[in-house]
TORKOL-4160 file (C-alpha; in steps of 0.2 Angstrom, whole numbers, padded with zeros to 4 digits, m for minus):
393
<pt num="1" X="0493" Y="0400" Z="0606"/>
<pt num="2" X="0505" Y="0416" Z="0606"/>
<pt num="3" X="0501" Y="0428" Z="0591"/>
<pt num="4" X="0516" Y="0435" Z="0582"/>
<pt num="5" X="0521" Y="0450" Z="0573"/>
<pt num="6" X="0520" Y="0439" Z="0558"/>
<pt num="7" X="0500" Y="0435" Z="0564"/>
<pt num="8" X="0498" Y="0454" Z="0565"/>
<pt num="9" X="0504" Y="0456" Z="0547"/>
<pt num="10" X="0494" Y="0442" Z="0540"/>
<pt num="11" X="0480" Y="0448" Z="0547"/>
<pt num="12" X="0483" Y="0468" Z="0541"/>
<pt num="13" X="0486" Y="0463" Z="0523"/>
<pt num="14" X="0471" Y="0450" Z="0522"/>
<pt num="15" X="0457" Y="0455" Z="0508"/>
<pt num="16" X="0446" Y="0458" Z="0522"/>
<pt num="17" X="0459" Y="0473" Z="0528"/>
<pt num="18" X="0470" Y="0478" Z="0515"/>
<pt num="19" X="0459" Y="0493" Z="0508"/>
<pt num="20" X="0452" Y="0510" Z="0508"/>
<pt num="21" X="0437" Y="0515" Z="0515"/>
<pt num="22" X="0437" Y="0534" Z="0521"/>
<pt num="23" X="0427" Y="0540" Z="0535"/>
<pt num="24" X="0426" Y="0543" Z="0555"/>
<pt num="25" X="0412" Y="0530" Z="0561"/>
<pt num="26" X="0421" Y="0515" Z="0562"/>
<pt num="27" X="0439" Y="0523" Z="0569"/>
<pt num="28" X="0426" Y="0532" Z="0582"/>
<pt num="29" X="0418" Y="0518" Z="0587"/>
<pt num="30" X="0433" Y="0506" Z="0592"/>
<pt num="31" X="0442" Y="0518" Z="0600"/>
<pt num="32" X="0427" Y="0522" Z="0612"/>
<pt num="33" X="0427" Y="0504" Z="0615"/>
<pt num="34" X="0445" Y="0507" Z="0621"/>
<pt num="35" X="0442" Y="0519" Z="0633"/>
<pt num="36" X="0445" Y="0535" Z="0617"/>
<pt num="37" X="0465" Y="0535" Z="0622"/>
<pt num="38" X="0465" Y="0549" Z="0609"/>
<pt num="39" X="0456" Y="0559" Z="0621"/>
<pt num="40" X="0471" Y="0560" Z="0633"/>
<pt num="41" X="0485" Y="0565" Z="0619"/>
<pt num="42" X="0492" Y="0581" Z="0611"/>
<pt num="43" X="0492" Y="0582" Z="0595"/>
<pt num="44" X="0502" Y="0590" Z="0580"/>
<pt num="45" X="0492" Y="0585" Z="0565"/>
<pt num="46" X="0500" Y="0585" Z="0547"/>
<pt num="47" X="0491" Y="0585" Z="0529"/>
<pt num="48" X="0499" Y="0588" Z="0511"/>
<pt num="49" X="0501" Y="0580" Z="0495"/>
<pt num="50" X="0519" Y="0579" Z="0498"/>
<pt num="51" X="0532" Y="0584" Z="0513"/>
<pt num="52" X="0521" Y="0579" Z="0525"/>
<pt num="53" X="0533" Y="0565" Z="0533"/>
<pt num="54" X="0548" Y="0576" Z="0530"/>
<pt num="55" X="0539" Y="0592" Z="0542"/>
<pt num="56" X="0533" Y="0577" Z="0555"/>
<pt num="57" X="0552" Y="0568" Z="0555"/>
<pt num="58" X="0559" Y="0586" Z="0555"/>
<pt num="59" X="0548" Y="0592" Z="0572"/>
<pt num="60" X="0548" Y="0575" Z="0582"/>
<pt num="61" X="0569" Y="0575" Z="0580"/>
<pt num="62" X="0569" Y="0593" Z="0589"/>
<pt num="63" X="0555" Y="0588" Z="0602"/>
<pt num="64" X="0565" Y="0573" Z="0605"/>
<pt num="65" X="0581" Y="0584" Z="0606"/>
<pt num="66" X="0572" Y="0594" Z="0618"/>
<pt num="67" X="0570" Y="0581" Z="0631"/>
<pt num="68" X="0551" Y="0578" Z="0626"/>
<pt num="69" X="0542" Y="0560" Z="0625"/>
<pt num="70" X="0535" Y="0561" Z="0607"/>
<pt num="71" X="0528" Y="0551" Z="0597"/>
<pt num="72" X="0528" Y="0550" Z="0578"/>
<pt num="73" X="0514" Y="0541" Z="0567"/>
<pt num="74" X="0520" Y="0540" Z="0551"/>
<pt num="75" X="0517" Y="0529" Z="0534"/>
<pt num="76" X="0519" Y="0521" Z="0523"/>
<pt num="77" X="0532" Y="0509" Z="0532"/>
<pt num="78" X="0547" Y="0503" Z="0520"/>
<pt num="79" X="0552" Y="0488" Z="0527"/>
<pt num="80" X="0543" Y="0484" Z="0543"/>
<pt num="81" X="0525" Y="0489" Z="0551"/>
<pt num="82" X="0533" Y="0495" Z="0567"/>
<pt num="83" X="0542" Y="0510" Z="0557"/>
<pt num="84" X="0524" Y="0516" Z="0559"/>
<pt num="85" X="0524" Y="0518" Z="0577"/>
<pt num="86" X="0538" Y="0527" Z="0586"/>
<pt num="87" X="0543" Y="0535" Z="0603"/>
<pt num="88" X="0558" Y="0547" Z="0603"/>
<pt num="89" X="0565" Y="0538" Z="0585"/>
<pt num="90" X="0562" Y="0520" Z="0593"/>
<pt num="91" X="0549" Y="0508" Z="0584"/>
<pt num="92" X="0536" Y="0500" Z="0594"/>
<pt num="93" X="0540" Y="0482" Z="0598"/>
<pt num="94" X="0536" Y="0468" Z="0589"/>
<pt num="95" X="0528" Y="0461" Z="0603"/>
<pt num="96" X="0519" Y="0477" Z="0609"/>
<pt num="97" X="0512" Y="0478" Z="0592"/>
<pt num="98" X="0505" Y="0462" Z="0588"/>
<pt num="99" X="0497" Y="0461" Z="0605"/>
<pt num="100" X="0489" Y="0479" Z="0601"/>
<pt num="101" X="0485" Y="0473" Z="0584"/>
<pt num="102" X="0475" Y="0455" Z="0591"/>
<pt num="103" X="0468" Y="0466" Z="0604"/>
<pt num="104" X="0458" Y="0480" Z="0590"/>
<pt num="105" X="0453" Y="0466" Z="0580"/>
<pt num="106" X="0445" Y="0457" Z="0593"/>
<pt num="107" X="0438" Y="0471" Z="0599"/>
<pt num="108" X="0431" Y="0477" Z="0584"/>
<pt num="109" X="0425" Y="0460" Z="0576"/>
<pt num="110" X="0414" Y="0458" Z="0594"/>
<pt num="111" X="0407" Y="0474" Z="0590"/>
<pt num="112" X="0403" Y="0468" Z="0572"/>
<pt num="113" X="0414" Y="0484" Z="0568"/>
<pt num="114" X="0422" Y="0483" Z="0550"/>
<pt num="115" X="0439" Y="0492" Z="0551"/>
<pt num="116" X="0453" Y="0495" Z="0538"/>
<pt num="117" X="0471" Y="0492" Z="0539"/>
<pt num="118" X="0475" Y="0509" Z="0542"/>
<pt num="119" X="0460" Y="0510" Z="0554"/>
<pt num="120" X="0468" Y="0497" Z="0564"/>
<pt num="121" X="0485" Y="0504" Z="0563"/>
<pt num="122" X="0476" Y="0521" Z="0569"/>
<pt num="123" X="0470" Y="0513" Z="0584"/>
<pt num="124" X="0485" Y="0502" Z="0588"/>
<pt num="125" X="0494" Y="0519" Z="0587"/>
<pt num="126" X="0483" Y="0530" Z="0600"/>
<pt num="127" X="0481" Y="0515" Z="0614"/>
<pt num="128" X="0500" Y="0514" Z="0612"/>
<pt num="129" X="0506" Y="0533" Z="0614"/>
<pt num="130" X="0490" Y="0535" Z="0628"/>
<pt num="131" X="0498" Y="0520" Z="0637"/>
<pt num="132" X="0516" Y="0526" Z="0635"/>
<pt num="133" X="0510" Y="0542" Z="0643"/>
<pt num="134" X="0517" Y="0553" Z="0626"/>
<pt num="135" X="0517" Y="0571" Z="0628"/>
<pt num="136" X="0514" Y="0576" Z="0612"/>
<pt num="137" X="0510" Y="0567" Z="0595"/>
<pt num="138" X="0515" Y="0571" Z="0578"/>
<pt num="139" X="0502" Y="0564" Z="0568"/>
<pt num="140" X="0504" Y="0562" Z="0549"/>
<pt num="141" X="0487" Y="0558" Z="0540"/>
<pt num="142" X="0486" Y="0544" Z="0529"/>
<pt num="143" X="0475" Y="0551" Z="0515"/>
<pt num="144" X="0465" Y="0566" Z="0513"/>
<pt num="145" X="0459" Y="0574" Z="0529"/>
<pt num="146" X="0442" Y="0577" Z="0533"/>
<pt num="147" X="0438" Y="0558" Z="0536"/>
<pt num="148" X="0455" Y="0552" Z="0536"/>
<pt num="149" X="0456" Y="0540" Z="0552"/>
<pt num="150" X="0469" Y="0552" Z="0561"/>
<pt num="151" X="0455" Y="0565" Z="0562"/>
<pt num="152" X="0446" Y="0558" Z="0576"/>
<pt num="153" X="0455" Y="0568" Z="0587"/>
<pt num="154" X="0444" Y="0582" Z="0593"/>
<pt num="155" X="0459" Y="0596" Z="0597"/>
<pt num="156" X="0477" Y="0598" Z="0592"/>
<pt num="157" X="0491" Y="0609" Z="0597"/>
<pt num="158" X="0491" Y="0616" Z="0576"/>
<pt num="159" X="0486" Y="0610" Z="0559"/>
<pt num="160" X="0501" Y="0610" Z="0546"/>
<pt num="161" X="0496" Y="0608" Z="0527"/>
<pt num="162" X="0511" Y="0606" Z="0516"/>
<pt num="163" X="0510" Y="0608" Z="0497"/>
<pt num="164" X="0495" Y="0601" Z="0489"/>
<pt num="165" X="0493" Y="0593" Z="0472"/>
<pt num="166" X="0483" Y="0582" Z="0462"/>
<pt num="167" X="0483" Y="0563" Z="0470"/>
<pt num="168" X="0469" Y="0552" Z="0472"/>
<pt num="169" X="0458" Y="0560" Z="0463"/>
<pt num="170" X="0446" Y="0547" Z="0464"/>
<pt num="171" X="0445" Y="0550" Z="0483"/>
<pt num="172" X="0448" Y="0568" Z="0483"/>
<pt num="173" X="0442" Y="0577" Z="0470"/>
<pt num="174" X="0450" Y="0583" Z="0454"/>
<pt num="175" X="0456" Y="0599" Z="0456"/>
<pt num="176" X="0469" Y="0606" Z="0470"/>
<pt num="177" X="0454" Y="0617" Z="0477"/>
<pt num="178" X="0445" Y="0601" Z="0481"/>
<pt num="179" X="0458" Y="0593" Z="0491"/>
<pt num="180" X="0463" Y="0606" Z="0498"/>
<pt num="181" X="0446" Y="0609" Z="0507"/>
<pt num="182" X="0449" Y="0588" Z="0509"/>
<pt num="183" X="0465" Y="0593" Z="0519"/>
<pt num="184" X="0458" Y="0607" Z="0526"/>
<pt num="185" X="0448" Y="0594" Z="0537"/>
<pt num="186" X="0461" Y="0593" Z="0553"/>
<pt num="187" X="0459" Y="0610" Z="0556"/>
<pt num="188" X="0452" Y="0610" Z="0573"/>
<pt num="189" X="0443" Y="0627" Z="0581"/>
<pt num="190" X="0453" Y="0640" Z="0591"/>
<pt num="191" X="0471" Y="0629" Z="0583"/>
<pt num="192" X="0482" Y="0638" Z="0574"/>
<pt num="193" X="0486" Y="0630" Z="0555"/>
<pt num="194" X="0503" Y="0634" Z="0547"/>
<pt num="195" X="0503" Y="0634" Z="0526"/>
<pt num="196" X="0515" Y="0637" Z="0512"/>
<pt num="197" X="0502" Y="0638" Z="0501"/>
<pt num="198" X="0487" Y="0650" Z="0500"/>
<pt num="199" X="0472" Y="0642" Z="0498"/>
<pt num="200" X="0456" Y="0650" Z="0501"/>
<pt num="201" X="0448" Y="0633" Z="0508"/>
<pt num="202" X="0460" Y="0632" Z="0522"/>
<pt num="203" X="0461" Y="0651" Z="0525"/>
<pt num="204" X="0440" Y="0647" Z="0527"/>
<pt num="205" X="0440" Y="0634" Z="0537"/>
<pt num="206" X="0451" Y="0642" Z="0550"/>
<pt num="207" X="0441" Y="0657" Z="0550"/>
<pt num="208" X="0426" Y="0646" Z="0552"/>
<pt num="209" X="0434" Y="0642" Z="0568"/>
<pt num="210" X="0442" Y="0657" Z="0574"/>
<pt num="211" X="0459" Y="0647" Z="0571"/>
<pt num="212" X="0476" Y="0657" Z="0569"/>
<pt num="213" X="0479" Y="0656" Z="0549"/>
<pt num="214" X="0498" Y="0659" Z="0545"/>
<pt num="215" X="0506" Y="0657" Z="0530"/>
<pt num="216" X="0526" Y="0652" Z="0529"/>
<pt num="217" X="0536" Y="0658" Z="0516"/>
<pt num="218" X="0549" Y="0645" Z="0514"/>
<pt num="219" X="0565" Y="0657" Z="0521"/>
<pt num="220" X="0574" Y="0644" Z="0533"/>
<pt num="221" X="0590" Y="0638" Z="0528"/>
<pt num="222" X="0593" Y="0620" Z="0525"/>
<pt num="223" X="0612" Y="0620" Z="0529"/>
<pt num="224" X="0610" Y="0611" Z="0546"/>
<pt num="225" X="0597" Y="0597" Z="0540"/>
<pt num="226" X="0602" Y="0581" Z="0534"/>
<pt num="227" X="0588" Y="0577" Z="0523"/>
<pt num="228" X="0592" Y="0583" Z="0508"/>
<pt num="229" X="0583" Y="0588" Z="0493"/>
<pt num="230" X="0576" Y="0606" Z="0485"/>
<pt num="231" X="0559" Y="0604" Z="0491"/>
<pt num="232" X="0566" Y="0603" Z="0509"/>
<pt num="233" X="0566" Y="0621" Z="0510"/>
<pt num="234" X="0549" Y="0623" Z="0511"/>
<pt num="235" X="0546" Y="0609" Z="0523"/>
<pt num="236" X="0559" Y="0617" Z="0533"/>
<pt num="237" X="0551" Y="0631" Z="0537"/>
<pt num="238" X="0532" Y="0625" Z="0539"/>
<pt num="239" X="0539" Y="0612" Z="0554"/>
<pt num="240" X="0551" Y="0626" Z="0564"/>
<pt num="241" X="0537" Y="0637" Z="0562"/>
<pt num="242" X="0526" Y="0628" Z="0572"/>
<pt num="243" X="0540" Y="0622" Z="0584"/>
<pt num="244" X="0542" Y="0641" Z="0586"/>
<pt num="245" X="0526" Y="0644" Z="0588"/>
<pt num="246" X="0521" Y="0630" Z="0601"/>
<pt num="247" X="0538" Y="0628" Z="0609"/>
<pt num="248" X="0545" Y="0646" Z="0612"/>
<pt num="249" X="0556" Y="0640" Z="0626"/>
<pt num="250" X="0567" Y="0628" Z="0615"/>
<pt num="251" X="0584" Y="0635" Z="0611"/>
<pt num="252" X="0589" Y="0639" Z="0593"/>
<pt num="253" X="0604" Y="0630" Z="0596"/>
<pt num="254" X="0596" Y="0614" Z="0599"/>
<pt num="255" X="0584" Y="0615" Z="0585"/>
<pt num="256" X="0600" Y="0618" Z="0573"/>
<pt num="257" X="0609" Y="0603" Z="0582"/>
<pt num="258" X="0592" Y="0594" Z="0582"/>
<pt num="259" X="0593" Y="0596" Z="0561"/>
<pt num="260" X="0608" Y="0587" Z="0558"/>
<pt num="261" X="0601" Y="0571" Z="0567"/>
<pt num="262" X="0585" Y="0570" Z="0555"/>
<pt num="263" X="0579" Y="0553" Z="0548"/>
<pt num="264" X="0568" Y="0551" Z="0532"/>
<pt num="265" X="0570" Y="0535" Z="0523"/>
<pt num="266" X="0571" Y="0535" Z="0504"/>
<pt num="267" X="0565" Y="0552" Z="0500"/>
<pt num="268" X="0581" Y="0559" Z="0490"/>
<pt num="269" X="0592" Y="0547" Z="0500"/>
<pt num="270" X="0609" Y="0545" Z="0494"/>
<pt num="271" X="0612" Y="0526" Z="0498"/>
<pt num="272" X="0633" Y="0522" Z="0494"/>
<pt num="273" X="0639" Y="0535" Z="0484"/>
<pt num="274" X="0630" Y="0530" Z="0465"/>
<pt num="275" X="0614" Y="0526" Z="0474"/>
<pt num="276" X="0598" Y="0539" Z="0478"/>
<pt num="277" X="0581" Y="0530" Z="0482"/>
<pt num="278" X="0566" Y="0543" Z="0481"/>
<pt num="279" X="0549" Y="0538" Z="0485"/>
<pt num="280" X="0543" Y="0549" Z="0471"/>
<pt num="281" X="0525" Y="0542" Z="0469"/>
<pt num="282" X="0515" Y="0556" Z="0460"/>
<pt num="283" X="0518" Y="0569" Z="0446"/>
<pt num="284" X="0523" Y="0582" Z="0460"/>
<pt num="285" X="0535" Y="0570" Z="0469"/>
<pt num="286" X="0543" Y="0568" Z="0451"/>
<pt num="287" X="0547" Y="0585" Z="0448"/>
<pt num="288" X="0556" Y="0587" Z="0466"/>
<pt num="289" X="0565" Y="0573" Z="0461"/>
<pt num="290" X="0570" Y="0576" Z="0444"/>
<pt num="291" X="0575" Y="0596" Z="0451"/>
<pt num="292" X="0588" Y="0589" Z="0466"/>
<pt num="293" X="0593" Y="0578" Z="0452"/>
<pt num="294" X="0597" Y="0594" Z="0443"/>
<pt num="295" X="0602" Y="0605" Z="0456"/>
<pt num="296" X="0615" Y="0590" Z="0465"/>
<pt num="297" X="0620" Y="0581" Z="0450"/>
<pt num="298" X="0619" Y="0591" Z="0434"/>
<pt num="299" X="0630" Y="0581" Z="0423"/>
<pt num="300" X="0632" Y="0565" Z="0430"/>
<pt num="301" X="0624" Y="0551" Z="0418"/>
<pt num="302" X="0607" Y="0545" Z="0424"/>
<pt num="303" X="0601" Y="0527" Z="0426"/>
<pt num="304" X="0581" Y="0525" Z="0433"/>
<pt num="305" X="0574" Y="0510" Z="0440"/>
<pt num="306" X="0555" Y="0514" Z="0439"/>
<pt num="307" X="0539" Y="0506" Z="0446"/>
<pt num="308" X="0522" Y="0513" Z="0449"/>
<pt num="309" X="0503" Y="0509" Z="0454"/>
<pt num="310" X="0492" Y="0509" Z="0441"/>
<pt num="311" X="0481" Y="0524" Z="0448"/>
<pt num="312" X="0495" Y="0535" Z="0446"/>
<pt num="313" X="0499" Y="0546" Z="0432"/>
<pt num="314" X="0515" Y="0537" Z="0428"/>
<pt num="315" X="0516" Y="0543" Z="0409"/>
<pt num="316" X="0516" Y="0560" Z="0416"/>
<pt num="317" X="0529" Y="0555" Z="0430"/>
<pt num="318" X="0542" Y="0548" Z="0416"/>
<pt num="319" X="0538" Y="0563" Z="0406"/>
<pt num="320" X="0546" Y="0572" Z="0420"/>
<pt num="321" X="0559" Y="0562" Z="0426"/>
<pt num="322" X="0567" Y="0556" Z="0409"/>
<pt num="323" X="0576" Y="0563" Z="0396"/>
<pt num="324" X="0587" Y="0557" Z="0381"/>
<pt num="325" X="0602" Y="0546" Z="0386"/>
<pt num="326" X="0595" Y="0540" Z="0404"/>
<pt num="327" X="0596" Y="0522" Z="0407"/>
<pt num="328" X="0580" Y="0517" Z="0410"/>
<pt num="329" X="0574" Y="0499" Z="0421"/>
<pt num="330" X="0557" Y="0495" Z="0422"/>
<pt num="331" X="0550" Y="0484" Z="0437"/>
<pt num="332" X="0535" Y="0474" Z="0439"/>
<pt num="333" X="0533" Y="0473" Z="0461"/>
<pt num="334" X="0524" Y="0462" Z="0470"/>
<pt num="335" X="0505" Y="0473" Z="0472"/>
<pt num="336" X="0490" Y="0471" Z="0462"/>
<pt num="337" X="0488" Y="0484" Z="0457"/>
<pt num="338" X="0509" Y="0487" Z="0450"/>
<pt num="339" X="0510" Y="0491" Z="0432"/>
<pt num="340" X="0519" Y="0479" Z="0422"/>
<pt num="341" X="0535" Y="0482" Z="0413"/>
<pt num="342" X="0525" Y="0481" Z="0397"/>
<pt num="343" X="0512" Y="0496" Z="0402"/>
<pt num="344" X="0523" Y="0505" Z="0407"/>
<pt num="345" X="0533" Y="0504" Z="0392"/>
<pt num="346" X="0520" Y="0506" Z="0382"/>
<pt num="347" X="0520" Y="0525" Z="0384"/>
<pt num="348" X="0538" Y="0530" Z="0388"/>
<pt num="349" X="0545" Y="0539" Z="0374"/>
<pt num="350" X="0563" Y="0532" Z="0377"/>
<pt num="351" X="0572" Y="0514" Z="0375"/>
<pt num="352" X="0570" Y="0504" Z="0392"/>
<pt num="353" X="0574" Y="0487" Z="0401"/>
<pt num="354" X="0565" Y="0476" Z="0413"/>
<pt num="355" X="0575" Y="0478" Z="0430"/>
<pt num="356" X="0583" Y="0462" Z="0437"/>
<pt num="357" X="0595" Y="0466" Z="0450"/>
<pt num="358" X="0606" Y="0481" Z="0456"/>
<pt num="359" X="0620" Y="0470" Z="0451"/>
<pt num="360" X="0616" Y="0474" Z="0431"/>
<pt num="361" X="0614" Y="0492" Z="0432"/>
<pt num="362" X="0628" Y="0500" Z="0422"/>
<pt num="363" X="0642" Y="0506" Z="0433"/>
<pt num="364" X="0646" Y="0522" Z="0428"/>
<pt num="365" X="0632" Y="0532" Z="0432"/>
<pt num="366" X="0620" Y="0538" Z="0447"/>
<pt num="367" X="0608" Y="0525" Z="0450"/>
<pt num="368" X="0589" Y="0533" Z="0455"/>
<pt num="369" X="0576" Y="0520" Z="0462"/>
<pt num="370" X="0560" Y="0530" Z="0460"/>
<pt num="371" X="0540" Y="0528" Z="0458"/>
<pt num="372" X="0531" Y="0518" Z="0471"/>
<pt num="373" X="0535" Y="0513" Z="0491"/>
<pt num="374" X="0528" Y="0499" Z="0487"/>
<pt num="375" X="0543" Y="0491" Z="0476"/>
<pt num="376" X="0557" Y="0497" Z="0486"/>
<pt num="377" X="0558" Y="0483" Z="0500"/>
<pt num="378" X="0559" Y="0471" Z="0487"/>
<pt num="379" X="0572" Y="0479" Z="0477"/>
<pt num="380" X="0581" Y="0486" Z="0493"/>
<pt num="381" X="0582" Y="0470" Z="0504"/>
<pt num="382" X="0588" Y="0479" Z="0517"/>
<pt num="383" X="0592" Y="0496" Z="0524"/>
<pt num="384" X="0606" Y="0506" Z="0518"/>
<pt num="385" X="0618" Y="0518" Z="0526"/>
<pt num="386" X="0616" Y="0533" Z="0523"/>
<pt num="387" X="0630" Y="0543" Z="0514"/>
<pt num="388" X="0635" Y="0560" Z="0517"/>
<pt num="389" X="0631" Y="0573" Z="0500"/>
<pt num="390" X="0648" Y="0577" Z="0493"/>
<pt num="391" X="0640" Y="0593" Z="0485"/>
<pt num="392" X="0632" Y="0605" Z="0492"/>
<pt num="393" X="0620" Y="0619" Z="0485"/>
């Protein structure tokens, strides 16, 4: 019997998947059974707290602009897995990937080999691109990056660490020097690794293997990019960095034009003209959030719809984004480990609501959907167009 994309999801998001398991054994092991596709690709590998996908979706438009066959791993998806998966900005078929998906797990449950969803998405991804014959990869880790599956690869082109802060720090450690050593992990030897940020752990683990170090102040202007938001500055100027670095030949020109042409999903995206959706999942997140809200919209009235997993620090979080006045929704989504509307009201200092549709939400104001991937496919049903920003900083 044909196995569907619908099989392939089932199966990802079974009990016996759907969790996190760090480390390089198991990844290892099935890809070797594959014939290590990894092996044959060209990697850009990306690590950070937040921006990560920002910097990945900013140098796989120019490469693509550029006339090169590049492929972008990237998560968490918003409404489908194939968003996962993409050559020159198209998803992997549904088709492609649930044969790829059937064909891992079989694979790996002949072998007695135990893999996580995001194992098997990882292998999926590198028998996909190896096939497809992709000239280079840019590879976003899933979390951490010492034993993050991504990190199998034994080379890349570069390293690129955006901004570190705390998050999973039952995984990671509980200060921003341990993760950073943590991310510090996909720095190969004799790559060059591209920072904003000057931590000693990544400046000792390129030494350690003779890696160029550079560190990027964030001077780029972020007139030409479409993806909007004050912390794009930064990101901006870690992913051209390395574009410059690796690709010298590519015309300035083209990378400006390139810029424009940017896609990001729901990371400060205006969506009609009273509607942002910001995957803001951590305290750091937050404060990007609530400053673009600040530096865009300074006086416009505010109404949130909030929802967050229970292993983030979501009373920081409000305590960031809310002040006196804002309409605040709270919204209970469909994970288990989602906060309900009664925790989290528990410790926000503000009157609130429980969120039932978009269609309540008081019209006069600038909706924000904010807190957790997780939430925003159920509330979002589908996606939106993107609107143009009407004010410019």
């Amino acid at each position: 019997m044909e196995k569907t994309y619908n099989d392939a999801v089932k199966l990802l998001t079974s009990q016996g998947k759907f969790y996190i398991n760090l480390g390089l054994d198991r990844i290892s092991a099935v890809l070797e059974l594959l014939g290590n596709p990894q092996d044959s690709l060209k990697c850009v590998h990306v690590a950070g707290t937040n921006g990560k996908g920002s910097v990945c979706a900013i140098i796989a438009t120019v490469l693509d602009k550029a006339g090169i066959k590049v492929g972008l791993y990237s998560s968490p998806h918003i409404f489908n897995y194939t968003e996962r998966i993409k050559i020159n900005g198209v998803d992997i078929s549904r088709e492609d990937f649930a044969d790829l998906v059937f064909e891992v797990c079989e694979i790996a449950d002949k072998n007695d080999i135990h893999l996580t969803e995001f194992e098997i998405l990882t292998a999926v991804m590198f028998k996909y691109f190896a096939d497809k014959n992709v000239q280079v990869v840019v590879l976003e880790t899933g979390l951490g990056g010492r034993f993050d599956a991504t990190n199998v690869i034994k080379s890349n082109l570069c390293a690129i660490i955006t901004h570190i802060d705390l998050d999973h720090t039952e995984r990671l450690g509980n200060t921003k020097s341990k993760i950073a050593f943590e991310k510090a992990g996909i720095i190969k030897p004799n790559c060059p690794v591209f920072t904003s940020e000057g931590y000693e752990e990544i400046k000792d683990k390129a030494d350690e293997g003779n890696s160029l170090f550079a560190m990027v102040a964030p001077f780029e202007d972020t007139m030409n990019l479409s993806l909007k938001g004050t912390c794009q500055q930064e990101n901006l100027s870690l992913a051209l960095a390395a574009v410059r670095y690796l690709f010298p030949q590519i015309p300035e020109t083209l990378i400006q034009e390139a810029l424009k042409e940017v896609k990001h999903p729901c990371r400060f995206e205006l969506c009609r003209d009273d509607l942002i959706i910001d995957a803001s999942h951590n305290p750091n997140g937050a404060m990007a959030l609530r400053d673009s809200l600040d530096f865009y919209y300074p006086d416009k009235k505010r109404c949130f719809v909030f929802g967050c997993l229970r292993n983030k620090d979501y009373e920081k979080m409000m305590q960031i984004l809310f002040s006196k006045g804002d309409e605040i929704y709270f919204y209970h989504f469909n994970n288990p480990n989602s906060c309900t509307v009664e925790e989290l009201q528990q410790v926000c200092e503000f009157p609130s609501h429980k969120f039932k549709s978009l269609d309540e939400l008081p019209k006069d104001c600038m909706k924000i959907i904010c807190g957790s991937f997780y939430m925003l496919n159920e509330i979002v049903t589908e996606p939106l167009v993107l609107q143009p920003f009407l004010q410019e900083g």
